[in-house]
DONU-921056 format. One record per residue: residue number from 1; residue in three letters; x negated, y negated, z negated of N, C-alpha, C, O in turn. Coordinates in steps of 0.001 Angstrom, whole numbers, plus 500000, padded with zeros to 6 digits. Each point is the difference from the previous one (the first is absolute). Example, Ala and Ser with C-alpha at 12.3 -4.5 7.8 and 13.67 -1.06 7.14 Angstrom:
2
   seq   type     n.c1     n.c2     n.c3    ca.c1    ca.c2    ca.c3     c.c1     c.c2     c.c3     o.c1     o.c2     o.c3
     1    ALA   486810   505690   492200   500890   498810   500000   499100   498800   500000   498964   500019   499335
     2    SER   501386   498931   501385   499180   498810   499940   500770   498910   499270   499491   498892   499831
This chain:
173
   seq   type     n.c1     n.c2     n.c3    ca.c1    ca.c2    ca.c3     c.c1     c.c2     c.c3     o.c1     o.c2     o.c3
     1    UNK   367457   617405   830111   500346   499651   501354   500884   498751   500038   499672   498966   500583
     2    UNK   501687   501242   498627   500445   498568   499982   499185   498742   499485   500091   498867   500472
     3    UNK   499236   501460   498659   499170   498656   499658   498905   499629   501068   499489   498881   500037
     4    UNK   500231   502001   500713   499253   499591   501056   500597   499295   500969   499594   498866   500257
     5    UNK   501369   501650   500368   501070   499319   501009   500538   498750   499423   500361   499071   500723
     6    UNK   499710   500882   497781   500146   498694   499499   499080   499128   500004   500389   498892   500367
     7    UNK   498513   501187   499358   499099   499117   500081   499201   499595   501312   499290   499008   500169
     8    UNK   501133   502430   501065   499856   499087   501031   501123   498916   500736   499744   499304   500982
     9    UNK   501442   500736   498350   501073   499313   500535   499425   498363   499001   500156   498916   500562
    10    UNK   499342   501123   498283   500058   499096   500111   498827   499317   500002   499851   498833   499637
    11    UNK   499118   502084   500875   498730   499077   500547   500517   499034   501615   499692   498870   500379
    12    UNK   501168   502169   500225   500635   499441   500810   500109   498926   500188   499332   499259   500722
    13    UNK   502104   500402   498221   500483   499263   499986   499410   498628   499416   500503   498884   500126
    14    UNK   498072   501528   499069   499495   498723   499638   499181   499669   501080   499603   498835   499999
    15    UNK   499980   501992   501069   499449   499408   501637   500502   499027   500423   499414   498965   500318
    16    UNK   502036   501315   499749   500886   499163   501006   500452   498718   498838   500477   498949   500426
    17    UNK   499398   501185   498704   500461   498669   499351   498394   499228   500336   500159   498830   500349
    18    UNK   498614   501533   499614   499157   499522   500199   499674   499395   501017   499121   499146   499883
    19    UNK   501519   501119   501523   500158   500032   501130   500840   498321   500127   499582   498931   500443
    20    UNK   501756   501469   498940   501041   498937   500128   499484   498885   499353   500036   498902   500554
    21    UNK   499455   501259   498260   499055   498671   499550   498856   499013   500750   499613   498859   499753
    22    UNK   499981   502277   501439   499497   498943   500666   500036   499217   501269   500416   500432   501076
    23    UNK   499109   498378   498696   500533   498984   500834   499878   499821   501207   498878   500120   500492
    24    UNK   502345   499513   500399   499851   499984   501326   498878   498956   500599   499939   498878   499496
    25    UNK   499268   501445   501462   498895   498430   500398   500632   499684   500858   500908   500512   500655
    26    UNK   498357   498195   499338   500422   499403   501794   498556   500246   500668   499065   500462   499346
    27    UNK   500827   499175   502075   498676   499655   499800   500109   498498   500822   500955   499714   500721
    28    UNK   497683   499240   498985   500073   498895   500839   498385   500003   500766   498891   500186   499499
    29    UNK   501467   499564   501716   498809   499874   501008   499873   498464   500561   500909   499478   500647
    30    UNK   497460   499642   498930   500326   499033   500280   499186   499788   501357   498837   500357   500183
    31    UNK   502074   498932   500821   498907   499935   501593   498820   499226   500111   499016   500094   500733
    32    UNK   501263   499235   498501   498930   499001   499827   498483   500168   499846   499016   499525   500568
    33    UNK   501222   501452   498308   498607   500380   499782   500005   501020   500028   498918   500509   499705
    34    UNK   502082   500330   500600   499253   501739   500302   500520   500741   498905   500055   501118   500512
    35    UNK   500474   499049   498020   500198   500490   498955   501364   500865   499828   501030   499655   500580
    36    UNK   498926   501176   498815   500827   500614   499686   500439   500094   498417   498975   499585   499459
    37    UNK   501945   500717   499489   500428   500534   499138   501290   500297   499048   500717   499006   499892
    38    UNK   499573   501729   499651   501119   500523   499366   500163   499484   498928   499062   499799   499227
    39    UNK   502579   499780   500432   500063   499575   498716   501558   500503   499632   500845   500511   500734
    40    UNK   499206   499132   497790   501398   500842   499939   501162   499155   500895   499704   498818   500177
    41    UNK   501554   501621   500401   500791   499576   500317   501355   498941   499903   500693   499236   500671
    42    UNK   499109   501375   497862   500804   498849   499058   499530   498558   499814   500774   499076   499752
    43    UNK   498014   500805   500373   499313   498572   499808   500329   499298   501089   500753   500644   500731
    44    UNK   499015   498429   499615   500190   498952   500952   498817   499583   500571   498952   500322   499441
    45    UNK   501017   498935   501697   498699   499873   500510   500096   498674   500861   501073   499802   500570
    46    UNK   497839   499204   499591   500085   498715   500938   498681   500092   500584   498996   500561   499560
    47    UNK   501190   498760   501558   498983   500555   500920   499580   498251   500237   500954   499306   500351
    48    UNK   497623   499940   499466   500044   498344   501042   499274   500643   501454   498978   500687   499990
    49    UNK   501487   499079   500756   499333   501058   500997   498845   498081   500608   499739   499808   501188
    50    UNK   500035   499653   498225   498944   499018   500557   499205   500253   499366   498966   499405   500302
    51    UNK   500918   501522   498523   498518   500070   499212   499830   501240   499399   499221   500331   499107
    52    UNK   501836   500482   501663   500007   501327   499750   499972   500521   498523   499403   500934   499464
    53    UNK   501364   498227   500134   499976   500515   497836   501178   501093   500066   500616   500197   501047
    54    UNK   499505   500112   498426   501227   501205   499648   500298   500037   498465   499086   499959   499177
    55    UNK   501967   500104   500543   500331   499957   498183   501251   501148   500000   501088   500012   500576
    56    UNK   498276   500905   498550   501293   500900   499803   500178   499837   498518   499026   499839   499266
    57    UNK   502374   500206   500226   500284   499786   498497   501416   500705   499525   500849   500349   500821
    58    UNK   499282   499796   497934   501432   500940   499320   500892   498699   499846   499705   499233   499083
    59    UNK   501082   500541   501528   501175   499536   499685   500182   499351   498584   500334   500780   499107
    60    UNK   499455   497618   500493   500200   499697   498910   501382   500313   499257   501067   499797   500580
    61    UNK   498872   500751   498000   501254   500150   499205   500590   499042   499365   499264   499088   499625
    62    UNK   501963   500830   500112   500540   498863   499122   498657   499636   498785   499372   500950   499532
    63    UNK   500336   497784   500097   498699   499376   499123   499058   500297   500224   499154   499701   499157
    64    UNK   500339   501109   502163   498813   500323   500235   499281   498226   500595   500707   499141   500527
    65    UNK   498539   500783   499335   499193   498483   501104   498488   500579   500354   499261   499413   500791
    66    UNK   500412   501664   498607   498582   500461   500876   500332   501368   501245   500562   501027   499619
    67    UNK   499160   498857   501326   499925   501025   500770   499169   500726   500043   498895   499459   499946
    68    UNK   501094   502209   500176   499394   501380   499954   499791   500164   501546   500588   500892   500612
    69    UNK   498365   498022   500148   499261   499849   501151   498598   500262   500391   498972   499843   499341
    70    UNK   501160   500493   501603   498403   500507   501186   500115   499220   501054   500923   499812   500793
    71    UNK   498002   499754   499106   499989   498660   501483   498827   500255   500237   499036   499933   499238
    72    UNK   501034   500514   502345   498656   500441   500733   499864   499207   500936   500775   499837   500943
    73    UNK   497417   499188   498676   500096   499154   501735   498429   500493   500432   499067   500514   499383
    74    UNK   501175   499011   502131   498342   500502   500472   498778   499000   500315   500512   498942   500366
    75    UNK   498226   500966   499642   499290   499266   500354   498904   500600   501224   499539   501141   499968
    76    UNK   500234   498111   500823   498802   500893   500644   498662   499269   499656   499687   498814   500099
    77    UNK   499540   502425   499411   498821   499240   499156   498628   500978   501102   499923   501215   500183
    78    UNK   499415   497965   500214   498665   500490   500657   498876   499785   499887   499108   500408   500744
    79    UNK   500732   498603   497860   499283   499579   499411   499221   500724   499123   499282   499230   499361
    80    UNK   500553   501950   500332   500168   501034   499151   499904   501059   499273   499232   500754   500597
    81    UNK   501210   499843   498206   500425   501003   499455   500800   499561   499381   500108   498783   500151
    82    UNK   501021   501964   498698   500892   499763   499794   499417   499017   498459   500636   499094   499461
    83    UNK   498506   501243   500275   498629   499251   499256   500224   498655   499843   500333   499393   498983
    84    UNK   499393   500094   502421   499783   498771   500724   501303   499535   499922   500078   498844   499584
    85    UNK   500905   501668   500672   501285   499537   499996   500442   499606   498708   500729   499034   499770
    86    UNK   498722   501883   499264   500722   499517   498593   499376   498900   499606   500858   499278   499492
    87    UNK   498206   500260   500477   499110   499362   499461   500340   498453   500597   500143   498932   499406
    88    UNK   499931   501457   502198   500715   498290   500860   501702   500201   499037   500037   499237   499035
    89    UNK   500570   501175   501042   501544   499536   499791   500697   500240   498602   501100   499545   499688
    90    UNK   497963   501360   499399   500287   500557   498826   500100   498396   498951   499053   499435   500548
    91    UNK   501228   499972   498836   499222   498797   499654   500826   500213   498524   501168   499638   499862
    92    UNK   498361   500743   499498   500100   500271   498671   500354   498306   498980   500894   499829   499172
    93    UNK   498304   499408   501179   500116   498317   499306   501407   499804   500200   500694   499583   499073
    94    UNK   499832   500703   502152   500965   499335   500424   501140   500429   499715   500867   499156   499772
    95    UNK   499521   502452   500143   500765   500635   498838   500111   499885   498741   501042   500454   499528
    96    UNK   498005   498949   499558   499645   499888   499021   500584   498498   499722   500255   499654   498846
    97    UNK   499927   499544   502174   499929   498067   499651   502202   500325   500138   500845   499119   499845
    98    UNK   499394   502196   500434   501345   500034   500926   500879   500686   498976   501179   499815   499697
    99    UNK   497588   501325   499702   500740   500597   498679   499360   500214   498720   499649   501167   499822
   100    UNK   500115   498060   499281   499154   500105   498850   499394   501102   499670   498855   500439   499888
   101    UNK   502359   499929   499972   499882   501564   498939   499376   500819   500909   499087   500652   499494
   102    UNK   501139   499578   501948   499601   501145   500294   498818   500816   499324   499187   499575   499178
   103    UNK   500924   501854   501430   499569   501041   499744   499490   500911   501605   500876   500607   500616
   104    UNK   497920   499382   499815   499720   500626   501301   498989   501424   499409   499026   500003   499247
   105    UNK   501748   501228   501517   499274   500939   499438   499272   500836   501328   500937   500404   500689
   106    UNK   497892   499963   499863   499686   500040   500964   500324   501613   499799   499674   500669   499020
   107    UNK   501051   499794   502156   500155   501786   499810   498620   500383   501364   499276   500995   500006
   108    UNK   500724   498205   500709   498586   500686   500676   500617   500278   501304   501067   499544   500414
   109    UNK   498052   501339   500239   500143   500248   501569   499559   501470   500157   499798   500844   499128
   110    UNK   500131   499219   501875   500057   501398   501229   499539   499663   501187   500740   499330   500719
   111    UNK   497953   501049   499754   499514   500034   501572   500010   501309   500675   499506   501015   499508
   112    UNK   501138   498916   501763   500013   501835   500743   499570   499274   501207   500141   498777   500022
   113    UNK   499394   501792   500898   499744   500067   501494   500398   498837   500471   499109   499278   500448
   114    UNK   502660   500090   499595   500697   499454   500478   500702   499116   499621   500779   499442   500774
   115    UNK   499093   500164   497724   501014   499313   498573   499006   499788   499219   499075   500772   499747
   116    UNK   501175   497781   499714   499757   499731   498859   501133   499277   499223   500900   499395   500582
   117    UNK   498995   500710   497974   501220   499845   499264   499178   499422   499321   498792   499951   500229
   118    UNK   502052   499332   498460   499827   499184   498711   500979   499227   499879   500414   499139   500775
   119    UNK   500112   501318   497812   500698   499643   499026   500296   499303   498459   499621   500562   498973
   120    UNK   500845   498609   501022   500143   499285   498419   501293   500459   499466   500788   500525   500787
   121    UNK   499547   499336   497901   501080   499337   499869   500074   498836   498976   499184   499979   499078
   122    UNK   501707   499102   501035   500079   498514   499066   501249   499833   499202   501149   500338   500281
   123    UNK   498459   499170   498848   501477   499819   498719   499547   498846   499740   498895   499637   499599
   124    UNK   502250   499678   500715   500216   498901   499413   501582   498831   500092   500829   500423   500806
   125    UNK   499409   498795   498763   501041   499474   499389   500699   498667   501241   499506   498891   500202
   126    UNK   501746   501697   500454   500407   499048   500754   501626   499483   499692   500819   500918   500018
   127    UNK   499665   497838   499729   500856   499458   499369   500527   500796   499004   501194   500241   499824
   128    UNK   497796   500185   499483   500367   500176   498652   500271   502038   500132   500656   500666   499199
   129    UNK   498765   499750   501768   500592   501603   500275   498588   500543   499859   499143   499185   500342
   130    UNK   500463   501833   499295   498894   500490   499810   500012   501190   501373   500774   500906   500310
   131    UNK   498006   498577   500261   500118   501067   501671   498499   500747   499994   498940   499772   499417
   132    UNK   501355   500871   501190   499097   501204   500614   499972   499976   501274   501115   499963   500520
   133    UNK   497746   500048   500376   499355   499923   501396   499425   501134   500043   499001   500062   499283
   134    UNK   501302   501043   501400   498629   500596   500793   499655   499422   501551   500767   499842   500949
   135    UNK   498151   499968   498968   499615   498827   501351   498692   501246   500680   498910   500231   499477
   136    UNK   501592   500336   501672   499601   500959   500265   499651   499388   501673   500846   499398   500662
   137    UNK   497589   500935   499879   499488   499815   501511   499600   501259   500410   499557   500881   499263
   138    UNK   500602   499177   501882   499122   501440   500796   499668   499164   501530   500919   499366   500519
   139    UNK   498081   500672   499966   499331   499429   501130   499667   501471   500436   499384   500852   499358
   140    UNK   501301   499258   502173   499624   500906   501234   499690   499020   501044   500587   499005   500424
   141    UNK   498279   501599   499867   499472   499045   500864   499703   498352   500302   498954   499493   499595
   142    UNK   501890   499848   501026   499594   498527   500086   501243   499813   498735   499918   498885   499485
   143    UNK   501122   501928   499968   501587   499315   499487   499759   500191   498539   499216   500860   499599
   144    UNK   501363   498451   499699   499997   500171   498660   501698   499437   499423   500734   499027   499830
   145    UNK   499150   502302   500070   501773   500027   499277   500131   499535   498258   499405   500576   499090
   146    UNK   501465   498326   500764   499758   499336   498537   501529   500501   499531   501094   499787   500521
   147    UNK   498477   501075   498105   501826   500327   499824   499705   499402   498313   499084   500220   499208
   148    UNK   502085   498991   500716   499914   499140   498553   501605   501416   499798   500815   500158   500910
   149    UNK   499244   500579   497844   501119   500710   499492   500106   499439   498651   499304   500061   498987
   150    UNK   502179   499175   501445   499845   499683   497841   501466   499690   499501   501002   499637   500616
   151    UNK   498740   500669   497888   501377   500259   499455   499712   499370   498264   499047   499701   499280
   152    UNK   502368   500342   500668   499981   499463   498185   498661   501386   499536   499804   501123   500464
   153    UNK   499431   497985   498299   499048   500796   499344   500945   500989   499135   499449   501066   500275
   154    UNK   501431   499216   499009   500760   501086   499306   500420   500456   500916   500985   500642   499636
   155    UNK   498803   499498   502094   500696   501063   500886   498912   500784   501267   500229   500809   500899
   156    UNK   498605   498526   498660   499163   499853   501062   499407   501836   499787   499352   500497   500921
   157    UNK   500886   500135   498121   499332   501400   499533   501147   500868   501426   499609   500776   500871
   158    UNK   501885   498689   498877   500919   500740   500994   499352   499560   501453   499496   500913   500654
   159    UNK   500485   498036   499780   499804   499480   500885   498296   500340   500951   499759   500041   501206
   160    UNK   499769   500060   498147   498583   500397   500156   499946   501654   501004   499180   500138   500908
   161    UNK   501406   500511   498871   500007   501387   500032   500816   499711   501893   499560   500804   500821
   162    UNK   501346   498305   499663   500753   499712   501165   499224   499354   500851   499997   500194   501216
   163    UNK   498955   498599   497876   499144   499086   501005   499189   501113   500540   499958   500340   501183
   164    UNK   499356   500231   497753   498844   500916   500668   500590   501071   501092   499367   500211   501035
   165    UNK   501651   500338   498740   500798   500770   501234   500130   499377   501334   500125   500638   501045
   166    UNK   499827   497795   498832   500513   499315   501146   498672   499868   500564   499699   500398   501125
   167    UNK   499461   498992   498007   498355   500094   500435   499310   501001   500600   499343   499763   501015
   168    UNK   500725   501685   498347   499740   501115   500617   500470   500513   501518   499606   500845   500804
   169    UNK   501664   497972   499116   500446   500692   502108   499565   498985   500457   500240   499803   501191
   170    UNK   499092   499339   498179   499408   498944   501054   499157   500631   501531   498928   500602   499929
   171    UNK   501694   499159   501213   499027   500242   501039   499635   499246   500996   500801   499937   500933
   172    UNK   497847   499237   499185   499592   499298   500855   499766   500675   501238   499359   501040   500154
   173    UNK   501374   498095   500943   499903   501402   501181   499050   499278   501467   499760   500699   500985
């Protein structure tokens, strides 16, 4: 009996530490184009409200010079599938003439009823820092939301796991 009452005290208690570990959101709604989404609170966020970009990022640390950023802007594309879209603005030469080294790895897409998605991510080498991009689109309807998330490549495994959280509350409304 006591070991029972013990071990539910401290399943308990490893709830609530689980609890406290996680992070408060904000959320940001942009008018412009209709969007909604959550990101952690601690980050910071700039809004150009003439072209409707949004950049949320962690607070650089003493010697840090790359930022652990998500910058979401919109296009309205009616030209289309999200197909059509990659193919006009995707331009692979031109990344390539910008960063030698790169590395583009296509992770693919998702079509439902109402969304289409597709995703890359890119590694490659900027003043001398080795970075990681996930460069992530989803087109609802006429809009196509472009979220570039990227961070130093030795941090991008932590970082990866927050973009996609922020991506997942994406809501085009």
């Amino acid at each position: 009996m006591k070991k029972a009452l013990f071990l539910s005290f401290i399943m308990m208690f490893a709830c609530l530490l689980l609890q406290a570990q996680e992070e408060e959101q904000a959320t940001y709604f942009n008018e412009i184009y209709q969007y909604s989404l959550s990101y952690p609170k601690s980050w910071e966020g700039e809004e150009n409200e003439e072209n409707g970009t949004a950049t949320f990022y962690v607070p650089l640390q003493e010697g840090e010079t790359v930022y652990k950023q998500l910058q979401i802007s919109v296009a309205r594309w009616e030209e289309g599938d999200l197909n059509d879209f990659l193919q006009a603005t995707f331009i692979e030469d031109d990344l390539r003439k910008l960063f030698p080294d790169i590395t583009i790895r296509d992770l693919g897409g998702f079509n439902s009823i109402d969304k289409e998605t597709h995703s890359f991510e890119l590694n490659y080498t900027m003043n001398e820092e080795k970075i990681t991009t996930l460069y992530y689109m989803q087109k609802t309807a006429d809009i196509v939301c472009i979220i570039l998330a990227e961070s130093p490549q030795n941090e991008y495994a932590v970082y990866k796991e927050k973009y996609l959280e922020i991506i997942n509350s994406l809501i085009i409304h």
